[in-house]
C-alpha positions in Angstrom: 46.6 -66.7 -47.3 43.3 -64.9 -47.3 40.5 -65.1 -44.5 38.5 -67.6 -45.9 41.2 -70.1 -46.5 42.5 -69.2 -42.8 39.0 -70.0 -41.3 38.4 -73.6 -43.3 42.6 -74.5 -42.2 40.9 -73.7 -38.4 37.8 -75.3 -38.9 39.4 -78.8 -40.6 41.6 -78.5 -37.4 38.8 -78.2 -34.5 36.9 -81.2 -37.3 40.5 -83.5 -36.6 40.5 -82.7 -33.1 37.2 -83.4 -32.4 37.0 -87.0 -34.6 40.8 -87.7 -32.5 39.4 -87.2 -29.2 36.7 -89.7 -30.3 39.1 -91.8 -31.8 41.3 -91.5 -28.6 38.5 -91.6 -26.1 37.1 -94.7 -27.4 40.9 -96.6 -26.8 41.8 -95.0 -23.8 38.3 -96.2 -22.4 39.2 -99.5 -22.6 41.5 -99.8 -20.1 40.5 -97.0 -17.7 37.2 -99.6 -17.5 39.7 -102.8 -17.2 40.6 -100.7 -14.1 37.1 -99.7 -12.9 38.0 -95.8 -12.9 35.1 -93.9 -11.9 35.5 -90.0 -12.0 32.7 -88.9 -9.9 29.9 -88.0 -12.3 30.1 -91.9 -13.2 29.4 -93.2 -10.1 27.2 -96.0 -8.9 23.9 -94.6 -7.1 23.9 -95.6 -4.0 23.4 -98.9 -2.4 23.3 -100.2 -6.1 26.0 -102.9 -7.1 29.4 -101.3 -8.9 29.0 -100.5 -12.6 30.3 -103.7 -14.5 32.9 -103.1 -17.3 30.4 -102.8 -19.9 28.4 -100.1 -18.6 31.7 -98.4 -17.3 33.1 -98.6 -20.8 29.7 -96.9 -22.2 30.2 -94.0 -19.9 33.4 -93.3 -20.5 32.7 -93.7 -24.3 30.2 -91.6 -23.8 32.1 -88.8 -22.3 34.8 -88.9 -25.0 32.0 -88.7 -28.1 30.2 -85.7 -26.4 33.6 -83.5 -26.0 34.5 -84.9 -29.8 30.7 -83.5 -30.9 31.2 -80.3 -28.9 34.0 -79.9 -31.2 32.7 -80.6 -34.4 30.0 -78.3 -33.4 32.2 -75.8 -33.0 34.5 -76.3 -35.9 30.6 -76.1 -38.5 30.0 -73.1 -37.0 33.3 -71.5 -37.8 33.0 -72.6 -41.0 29.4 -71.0 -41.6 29.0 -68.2 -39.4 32.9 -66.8 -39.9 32.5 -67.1 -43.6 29.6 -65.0 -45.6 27.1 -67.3 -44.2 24.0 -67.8 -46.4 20.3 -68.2 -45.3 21.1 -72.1 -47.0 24.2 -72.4 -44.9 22.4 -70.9 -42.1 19.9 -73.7 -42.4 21.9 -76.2 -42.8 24.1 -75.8 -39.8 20.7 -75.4 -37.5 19.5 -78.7 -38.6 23.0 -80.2 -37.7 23.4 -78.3 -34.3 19.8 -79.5 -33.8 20.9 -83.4 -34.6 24.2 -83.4 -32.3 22.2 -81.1 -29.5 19.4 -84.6 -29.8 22.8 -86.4 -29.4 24.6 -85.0 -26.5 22.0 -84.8 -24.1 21.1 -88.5 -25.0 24.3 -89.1 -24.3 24.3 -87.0 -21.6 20.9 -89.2 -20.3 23.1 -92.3 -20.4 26.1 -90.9 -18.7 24.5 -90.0 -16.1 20.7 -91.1 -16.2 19.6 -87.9 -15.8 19.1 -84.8 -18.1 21.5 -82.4 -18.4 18.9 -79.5 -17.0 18.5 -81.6 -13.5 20.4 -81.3 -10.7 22.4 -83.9 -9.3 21.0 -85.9 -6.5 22.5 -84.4 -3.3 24.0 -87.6 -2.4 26.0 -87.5 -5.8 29.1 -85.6 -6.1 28.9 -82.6 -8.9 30.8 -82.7 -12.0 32.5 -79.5 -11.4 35.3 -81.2 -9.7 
């Protein structure tokens, strides 16, 4: 097995994992919003009414696609940058990192409604826990 073959086995790997934890996120979702789970950086702002299932399962959702993109991410650049990478593969890959950047912090917006360079309002509990 040669490098090159090793690096595409790793990067269809880190591709799987990335579309499973979508895959996975999006059923798991369902009933951790049936239940009304609410890890902290999901919470209600204050003295507004509890997130209804919908919006709950949209979060949650939400969380699962940006880990999957962060992986696919990952898994393009292992391919093109580990590989002799060409000024046209170079290219390419920019304009997709530049796409699933626009994606996760829209996501990131609707998670949390707030962009992922603000702080968290002081009332809110981080996400580092």
């Amino acid at each position: 097995m040669d490098f090159q073959h090793l690096i595409e086995t790793v990067g269809r790997l880190v591709d799987f994992a990335g579309v499973a934890v979508m895959v996975l996120g999006a059923i798991v979702s369902i009933p951790m919003a049936l239940r009304g789970y609410r890890p902290g950086k999901l919470a209600a702002t204050p003295g507004s009414s509890p997130l209804g299932f919908y919006r709950l399962y949209r979060q949650l959702l939400g969380r699962s696609i940006l880990l999957g993109l962060e992986l696919l991410v990952a898994a393009d650049i292992i391919r093109t940058v580990a590989v002799t990478p060409t000024f046209e593969s170079v290219g390419v890959l920019a304009i997709i990192v530049l796409i699933r950047t626009f994606l996760s912090f829209s996501l990131e917006l609707e998670i949390t409604g707030r962009w992922p360079w603000q702080k968290a309002p002081a009332n809110q509990p981080s996400s580092n826990s």
